[in-house]
Backbone as JSON Lines, residues from 0, in Angstrom:
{"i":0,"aa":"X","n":[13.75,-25.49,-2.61],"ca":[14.8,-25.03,-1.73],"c":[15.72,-26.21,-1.46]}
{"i":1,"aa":"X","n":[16.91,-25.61,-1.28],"ca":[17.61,-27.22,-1.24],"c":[18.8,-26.67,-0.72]}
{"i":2,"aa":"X","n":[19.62,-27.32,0.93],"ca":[20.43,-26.73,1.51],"c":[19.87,-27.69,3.03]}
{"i":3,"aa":"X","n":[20.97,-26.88,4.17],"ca":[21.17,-27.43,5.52],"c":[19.64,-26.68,6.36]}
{"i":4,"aa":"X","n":[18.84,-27.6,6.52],"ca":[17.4,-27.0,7.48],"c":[17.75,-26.35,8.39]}
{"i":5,"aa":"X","n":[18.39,-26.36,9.12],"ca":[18.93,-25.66,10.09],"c":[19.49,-24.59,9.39]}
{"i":6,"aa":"X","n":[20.26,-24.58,8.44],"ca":[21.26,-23.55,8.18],"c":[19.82,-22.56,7.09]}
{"i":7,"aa":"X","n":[19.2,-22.74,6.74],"ca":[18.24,-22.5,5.29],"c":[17.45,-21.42,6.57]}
{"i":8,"aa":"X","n":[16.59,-22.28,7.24],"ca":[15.86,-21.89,8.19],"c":[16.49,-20.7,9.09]}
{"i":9,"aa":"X","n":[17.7,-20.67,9.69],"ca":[18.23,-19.71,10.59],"c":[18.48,-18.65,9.08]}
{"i":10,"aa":"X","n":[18.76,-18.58,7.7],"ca":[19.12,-17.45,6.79],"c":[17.82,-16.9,6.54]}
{"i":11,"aa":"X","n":[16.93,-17.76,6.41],"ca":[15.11,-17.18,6.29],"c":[14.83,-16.1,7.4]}
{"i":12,"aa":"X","n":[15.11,-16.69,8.93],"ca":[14.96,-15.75,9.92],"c":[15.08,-14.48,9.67]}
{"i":13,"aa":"X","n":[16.85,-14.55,9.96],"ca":[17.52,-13.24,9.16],"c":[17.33,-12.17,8.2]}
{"i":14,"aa":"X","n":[16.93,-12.61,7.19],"ca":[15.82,-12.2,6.07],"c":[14.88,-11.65,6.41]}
{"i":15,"aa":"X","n":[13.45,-12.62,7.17],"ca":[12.59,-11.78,7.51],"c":[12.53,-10.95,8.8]}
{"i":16,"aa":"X","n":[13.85,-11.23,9.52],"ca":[13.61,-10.42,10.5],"c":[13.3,-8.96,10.59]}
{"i":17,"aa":"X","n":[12.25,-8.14,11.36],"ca":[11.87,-6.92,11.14],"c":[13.2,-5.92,10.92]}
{"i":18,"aa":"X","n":[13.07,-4.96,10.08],"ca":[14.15,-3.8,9.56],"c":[13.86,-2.92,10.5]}
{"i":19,"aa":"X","n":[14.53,-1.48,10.63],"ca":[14.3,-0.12,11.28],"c":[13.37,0.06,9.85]}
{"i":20,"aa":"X","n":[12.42,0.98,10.59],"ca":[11.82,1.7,9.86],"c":[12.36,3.47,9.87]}
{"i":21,"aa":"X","n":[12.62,3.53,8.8],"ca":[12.61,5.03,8.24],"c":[11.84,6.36,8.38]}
{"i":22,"aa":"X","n":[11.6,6.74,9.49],"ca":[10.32,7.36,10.12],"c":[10.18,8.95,9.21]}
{"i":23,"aa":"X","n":[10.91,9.18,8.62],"ca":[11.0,10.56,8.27],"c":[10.49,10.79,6.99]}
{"i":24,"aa":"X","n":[11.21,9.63,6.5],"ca":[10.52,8.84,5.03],"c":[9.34,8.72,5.15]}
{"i":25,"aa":"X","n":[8.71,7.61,5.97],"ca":[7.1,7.26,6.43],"c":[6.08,8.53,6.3]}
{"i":26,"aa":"X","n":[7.34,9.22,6.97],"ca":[6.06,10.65,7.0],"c":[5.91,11.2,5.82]}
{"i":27,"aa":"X","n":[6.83,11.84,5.06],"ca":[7.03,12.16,3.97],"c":[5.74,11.77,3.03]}
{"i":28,"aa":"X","n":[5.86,9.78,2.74],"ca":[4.98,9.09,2.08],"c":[3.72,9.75,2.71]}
{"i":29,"aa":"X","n":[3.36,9.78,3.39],"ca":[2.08,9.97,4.41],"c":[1.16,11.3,4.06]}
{"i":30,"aa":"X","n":[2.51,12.28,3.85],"ca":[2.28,13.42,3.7],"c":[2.05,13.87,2.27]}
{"i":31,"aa":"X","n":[2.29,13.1,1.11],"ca":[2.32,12.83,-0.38],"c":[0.54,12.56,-0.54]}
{"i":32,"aa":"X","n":[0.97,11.6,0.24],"ca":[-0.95,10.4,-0.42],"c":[-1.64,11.25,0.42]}
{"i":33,"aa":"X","n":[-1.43,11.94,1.42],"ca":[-2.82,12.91,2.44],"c":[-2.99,14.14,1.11]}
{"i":34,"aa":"X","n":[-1.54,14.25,0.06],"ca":[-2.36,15.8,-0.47],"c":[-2.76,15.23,-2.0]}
{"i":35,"aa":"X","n":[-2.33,14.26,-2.12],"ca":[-2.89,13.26,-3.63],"c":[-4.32,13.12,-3.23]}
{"i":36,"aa":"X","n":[-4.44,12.77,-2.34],"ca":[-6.42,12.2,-1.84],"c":[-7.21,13.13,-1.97]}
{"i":37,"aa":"X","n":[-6.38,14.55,-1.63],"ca":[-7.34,15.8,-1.67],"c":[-7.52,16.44,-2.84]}
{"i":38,"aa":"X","n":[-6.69,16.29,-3.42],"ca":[-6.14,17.01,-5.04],"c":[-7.23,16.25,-5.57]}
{"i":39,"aa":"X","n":[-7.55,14.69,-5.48],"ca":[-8.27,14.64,-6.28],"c":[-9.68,13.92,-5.99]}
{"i":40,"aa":"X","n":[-9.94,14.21,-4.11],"ca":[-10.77,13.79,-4.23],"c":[-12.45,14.23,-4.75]}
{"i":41,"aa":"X","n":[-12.51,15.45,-5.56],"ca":[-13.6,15.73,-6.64],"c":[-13.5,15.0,-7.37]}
{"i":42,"aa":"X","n":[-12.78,14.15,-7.82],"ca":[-13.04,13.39,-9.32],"c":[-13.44,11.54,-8.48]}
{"i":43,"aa":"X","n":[-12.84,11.76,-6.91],"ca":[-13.32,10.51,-6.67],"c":[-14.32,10.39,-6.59]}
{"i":44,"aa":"X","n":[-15.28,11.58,-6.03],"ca":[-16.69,11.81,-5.58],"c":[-17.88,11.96,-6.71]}
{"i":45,"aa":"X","n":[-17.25,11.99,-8.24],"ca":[-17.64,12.42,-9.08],"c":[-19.14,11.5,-9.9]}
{"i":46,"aa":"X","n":[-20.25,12.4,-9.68],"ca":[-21.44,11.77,-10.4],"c":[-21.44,11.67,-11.62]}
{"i":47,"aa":"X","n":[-20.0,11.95,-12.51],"ca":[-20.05,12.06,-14.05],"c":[-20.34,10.77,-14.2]}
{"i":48,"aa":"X","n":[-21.32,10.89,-15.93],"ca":[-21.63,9.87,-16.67],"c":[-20.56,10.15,-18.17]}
{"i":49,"aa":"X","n":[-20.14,9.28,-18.71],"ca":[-19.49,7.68,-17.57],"c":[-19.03,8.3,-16.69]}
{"i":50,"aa":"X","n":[-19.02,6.94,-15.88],"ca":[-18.3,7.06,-14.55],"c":[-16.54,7.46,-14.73]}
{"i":51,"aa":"X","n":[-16.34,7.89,-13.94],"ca":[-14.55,8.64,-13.65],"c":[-14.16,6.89,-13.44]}
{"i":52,"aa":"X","n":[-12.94,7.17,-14.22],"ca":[-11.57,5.64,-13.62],"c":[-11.56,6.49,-12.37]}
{"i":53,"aa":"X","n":[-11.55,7.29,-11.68],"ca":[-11.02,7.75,-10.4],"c":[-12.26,7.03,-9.59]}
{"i":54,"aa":"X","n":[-13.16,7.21,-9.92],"ca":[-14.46,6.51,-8.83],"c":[-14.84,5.78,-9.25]}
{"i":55,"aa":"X","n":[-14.47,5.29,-9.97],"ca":[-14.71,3.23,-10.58],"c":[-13.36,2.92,-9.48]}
{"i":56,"aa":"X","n":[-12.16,3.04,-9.47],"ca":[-10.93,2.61,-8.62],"c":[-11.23,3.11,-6.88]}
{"i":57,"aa":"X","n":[-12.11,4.44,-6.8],"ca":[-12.61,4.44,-5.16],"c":[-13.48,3.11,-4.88]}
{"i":58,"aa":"X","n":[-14.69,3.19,-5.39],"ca":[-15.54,2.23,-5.18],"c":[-15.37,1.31,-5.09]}
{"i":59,"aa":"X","n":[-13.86,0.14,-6.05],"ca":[-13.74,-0.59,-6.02],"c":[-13.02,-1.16,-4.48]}
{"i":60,"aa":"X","n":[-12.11,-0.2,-4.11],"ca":[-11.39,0.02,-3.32],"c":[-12.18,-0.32,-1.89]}
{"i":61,"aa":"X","n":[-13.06,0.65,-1.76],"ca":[-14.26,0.7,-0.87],"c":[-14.86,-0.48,-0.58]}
{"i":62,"aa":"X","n":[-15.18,-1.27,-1.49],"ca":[-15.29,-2.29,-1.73],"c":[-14.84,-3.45,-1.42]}
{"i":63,"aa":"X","n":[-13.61,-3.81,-1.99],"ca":[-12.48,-5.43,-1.24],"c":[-11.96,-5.13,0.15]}
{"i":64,"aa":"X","n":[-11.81,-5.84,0.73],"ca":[-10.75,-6.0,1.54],"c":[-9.65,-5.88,1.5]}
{"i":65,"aa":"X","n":[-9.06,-5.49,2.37],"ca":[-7.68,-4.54,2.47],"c":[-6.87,-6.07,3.04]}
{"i":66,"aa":"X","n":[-5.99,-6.77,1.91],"ca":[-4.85,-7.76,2.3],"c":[-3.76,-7.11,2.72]}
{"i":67,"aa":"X","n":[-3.5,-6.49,2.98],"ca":[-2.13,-6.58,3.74],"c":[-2.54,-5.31,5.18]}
């Protein structure tokens, strides 16, 4: 980075300063992945041999920690 610290630093602020959130949108998304989870959660739950990519990717999921 290379520029005025003061000036660099106060445009970073700006930048990350929090946005409006889009609430209608939010829901929307919300309302997508609540009927994706259901649609498929038989294949997440699934005892097939081999195992489902759908419940190899739950488990894994289940699994790590959630970064963000």
């Amino acid at each position: 980075m290379h520029g005025d610290a003061k000036v660099s630093i106060q445009r970073l602020i700006e930048f990350l300063a929090p946005k409006t959130v889009d609430t209608h949108w939010t829901a929307r998304v919300n309302e997508l992945v609540a009927q994706w989870r259901k649609e498929l959660k038989p294949l997440f739950d699934s005892d097939a041999s081999p195992i489902r990519p759908e419940r190899l990717c739950k488990e894994l999921s289940d699994f790590l920690p959630v970064l963000f």
